[in-house]
C-alpha positions in Angstrom: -29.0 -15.8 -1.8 -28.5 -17.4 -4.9 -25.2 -19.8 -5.4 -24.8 -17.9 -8.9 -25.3 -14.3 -7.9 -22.6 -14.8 -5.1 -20.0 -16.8 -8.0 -20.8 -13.5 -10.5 -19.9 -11.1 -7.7 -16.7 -12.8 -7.3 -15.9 -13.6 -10.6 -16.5 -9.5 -11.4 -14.4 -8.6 -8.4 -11.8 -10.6 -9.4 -11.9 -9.1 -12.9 -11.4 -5.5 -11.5 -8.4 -6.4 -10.3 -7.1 -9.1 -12.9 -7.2 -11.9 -10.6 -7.8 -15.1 -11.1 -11.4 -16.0 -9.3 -9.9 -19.7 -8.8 -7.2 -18.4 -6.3 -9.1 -15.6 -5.1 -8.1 -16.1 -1.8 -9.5 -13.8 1.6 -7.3 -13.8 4.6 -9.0 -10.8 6.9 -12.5 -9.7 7.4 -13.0 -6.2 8.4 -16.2 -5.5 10.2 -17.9 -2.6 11.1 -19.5 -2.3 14.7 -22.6 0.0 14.8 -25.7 -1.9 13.0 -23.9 -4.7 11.8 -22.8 -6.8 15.2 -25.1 -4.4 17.6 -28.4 -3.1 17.0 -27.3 0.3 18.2 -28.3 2.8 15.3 -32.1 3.4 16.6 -30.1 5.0 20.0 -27.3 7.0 18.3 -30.0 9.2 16.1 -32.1 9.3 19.1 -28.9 10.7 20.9 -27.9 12.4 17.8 -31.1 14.2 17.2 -31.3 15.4 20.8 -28.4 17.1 20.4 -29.3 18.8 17.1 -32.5 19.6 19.1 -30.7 21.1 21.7 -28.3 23.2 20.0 -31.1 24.9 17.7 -30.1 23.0 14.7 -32.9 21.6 12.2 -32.2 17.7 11.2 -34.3 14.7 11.2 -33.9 11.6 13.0 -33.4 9.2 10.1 -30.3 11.6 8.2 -28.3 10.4 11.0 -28.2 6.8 9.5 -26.5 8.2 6.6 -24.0 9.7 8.4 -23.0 6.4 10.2 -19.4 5.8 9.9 -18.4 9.3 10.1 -16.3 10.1 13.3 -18.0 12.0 15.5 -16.1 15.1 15.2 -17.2 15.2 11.2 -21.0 15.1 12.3 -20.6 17.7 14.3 -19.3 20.0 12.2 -21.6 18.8 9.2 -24.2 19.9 11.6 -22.6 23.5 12.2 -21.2 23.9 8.9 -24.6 23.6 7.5 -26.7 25.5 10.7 -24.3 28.1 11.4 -21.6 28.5 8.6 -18.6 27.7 10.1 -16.9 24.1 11.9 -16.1 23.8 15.8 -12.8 23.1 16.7 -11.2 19.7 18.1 -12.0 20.5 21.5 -15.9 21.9 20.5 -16.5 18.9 18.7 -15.0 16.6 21.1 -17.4 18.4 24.3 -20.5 18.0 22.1 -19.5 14.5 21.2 -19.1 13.8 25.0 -22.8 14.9 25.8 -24.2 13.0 22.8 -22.3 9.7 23.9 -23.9 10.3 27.4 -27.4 10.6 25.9 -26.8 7.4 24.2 -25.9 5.9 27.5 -28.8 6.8 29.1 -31.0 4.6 26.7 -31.5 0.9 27.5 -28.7 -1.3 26.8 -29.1 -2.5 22.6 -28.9 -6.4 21.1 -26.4 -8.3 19.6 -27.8 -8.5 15.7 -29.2 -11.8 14.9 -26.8 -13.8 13.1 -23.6 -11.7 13.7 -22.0 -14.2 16.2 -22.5 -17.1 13.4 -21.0 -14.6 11.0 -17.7 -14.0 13.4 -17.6 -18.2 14.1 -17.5 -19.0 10.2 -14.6 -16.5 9.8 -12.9 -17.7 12.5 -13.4 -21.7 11.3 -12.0 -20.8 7.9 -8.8 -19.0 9.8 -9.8 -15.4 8.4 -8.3 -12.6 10.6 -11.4 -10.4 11.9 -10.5 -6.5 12.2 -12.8 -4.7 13.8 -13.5 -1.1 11.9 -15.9 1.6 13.6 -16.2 5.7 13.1 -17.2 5.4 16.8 -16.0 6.2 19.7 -18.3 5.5 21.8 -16.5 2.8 25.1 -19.9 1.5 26.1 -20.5 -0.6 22.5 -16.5 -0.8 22.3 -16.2 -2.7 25.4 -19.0 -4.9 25.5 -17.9 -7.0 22.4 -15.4 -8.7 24.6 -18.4 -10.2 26.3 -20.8 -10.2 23.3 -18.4 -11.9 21.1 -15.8 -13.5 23.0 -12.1 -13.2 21.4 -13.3 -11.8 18.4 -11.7 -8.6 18.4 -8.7 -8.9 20.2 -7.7 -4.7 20.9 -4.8 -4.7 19.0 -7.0 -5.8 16.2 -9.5 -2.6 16.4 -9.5 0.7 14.7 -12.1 3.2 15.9 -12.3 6.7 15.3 -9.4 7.6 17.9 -7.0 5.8 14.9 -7.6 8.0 11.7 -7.4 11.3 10.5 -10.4 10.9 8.3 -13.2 8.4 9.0 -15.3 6.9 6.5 -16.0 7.3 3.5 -12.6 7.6 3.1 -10.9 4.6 2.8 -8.1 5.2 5.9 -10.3 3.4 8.2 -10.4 0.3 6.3 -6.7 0.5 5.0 -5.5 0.6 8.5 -7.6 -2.2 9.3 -5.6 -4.2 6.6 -2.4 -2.9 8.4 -3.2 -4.6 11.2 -4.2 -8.0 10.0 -1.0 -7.7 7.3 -3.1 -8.4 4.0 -3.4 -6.7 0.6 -7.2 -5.1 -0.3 -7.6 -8.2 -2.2 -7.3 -10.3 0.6 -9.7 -8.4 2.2 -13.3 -9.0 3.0 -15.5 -6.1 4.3 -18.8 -6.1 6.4 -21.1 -3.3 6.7 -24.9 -2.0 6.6 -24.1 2.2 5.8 -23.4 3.7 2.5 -20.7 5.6 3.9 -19.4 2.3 5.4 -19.5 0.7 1.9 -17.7 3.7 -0.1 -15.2 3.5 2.1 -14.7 -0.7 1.9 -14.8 0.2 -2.0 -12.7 2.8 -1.9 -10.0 0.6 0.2 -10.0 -2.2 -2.3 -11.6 -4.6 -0.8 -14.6 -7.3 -1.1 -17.7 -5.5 0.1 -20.3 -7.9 2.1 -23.6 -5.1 2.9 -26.2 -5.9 5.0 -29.6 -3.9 5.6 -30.6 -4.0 9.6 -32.0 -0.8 9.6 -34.2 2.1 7.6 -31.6 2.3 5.1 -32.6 1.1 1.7 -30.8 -1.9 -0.2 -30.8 0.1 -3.4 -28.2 2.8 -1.2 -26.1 0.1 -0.2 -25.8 -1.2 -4.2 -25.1 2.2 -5.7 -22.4 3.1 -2.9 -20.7 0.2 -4.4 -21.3 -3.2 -3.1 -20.3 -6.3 -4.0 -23.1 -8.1 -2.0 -26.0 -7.1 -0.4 -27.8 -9.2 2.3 -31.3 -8.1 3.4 -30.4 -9.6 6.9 -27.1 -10.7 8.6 -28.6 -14.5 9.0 -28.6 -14.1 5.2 -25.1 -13.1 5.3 -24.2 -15.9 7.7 -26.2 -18.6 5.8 -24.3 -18.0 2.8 -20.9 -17.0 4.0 -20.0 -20.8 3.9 -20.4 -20.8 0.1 -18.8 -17.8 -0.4 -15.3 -19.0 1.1 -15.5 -22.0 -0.2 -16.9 -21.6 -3.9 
């Protein structure tokens, strides 16, 4: 990416909020999990669509990708609001949720996306507090990153969808994950690759950084709000040097 495009982002970021670009300033980077630092998405709308299949409901495979960053519990009843007229309770939604997390664990285990560690080492170098921020639930992707990416995310440093009332695109997920790292929005940098993802980083306050790692197109990712949009994470991590230090 372009040295000027990423200087004009800032520059109109900082203008939305009437600061000035020459102390603009981030402290925390808050990262979403699914698709951004694990190629996971292709097995949750597998897993997702089984489910839908299994329950009678008509959806296709690739709507799922929208919905990423809803908590589970909001799927589910987007699936039966729409199918059936009316939304599961808690405990429905929680039981369906169980058997889709167990179809996605029955899928071979996903990769690491390309470029994601280099991303998490230049926030790190620059002393940037990294906040991990997921609608999932799911414990097989949440506890791998302790082994995928060493000390990244310590656990008092993570908000999944177990932490909020309302998952994204509201802007609680995101909020709380500046709670925990003790910054303002505009301290805040945010990392993800869904639309819903990105309303909710916009919605919050924050810097959005989107990436595209799966079917989604860019042009989704720009008119949910972004600030940036990456057509890879190694194009994120290539220029996030130049973005923290402009």
């Amino acid at each position: 990416m372009e040295r000027y495009t990423i200087i004009k982002a800032v520059k109109d970021y900082c203008s939305r909020n009437a600061i000035d670009p020459a102390g603009w300033a981030p402290k925390a980077a808050l990262i979403d999990m699914d698709g951004t630092l694990i190629d996971s998405m292709r097995n949750h709308t597998a897993a997702w669509k089984r489910l839908s299949d299994e329950l009678g409901m008509e959806a296709d495979r690739d709507e799922f990708y929208l919905y990423e960053g809803m908590t589970g519990r909001a799927t589910i009843r987007l699936l039966f609001k729409r199918a059936c007229g009316y939304e599961p309770s808690d405990s429905e939604c929680d039981e369906l949720y169980a058997r889709k997390a167990s179809y996605f664990n029955e899928m071979p285990r996903v990769a690491v996306i390309p470029g994601a560690a280099r991303m998490l080492e230049t926030f790190e170098a620059g002393g940037i507090t990294r906040v991990l921020v997921t609608g999932s639930r799911q414990l097989s992707n949440l506890d791998r990153l302790d082994t995928d990416f060493p000390g990244a995310f310590p656990h008092n440093l993570r908000i999944t969808a177990a932490d909020v009332s309302h998952g994204k695109p509201h802007p609680e997920p995101y909020l709380k994950g500046m709670e925990l790292a003790g910054v303002s929005p505009v301290e805040s940098l945010v990392v993800e690759n869904a639309p819903l993802g990105v309303e909710s980083g916009k919605a919050s306050g924050a810097f959005v950084l989107a990436v595209t790692t799966g079917p989604v197109p860019r042009r989704s990712l720009e008119e949910a709000g972004a600030d940036l949009v990456f057509s890879s994470m190694e194009e994120l991590a290539d220029a996030l040097p130049g973005l923290l230090s402009r």
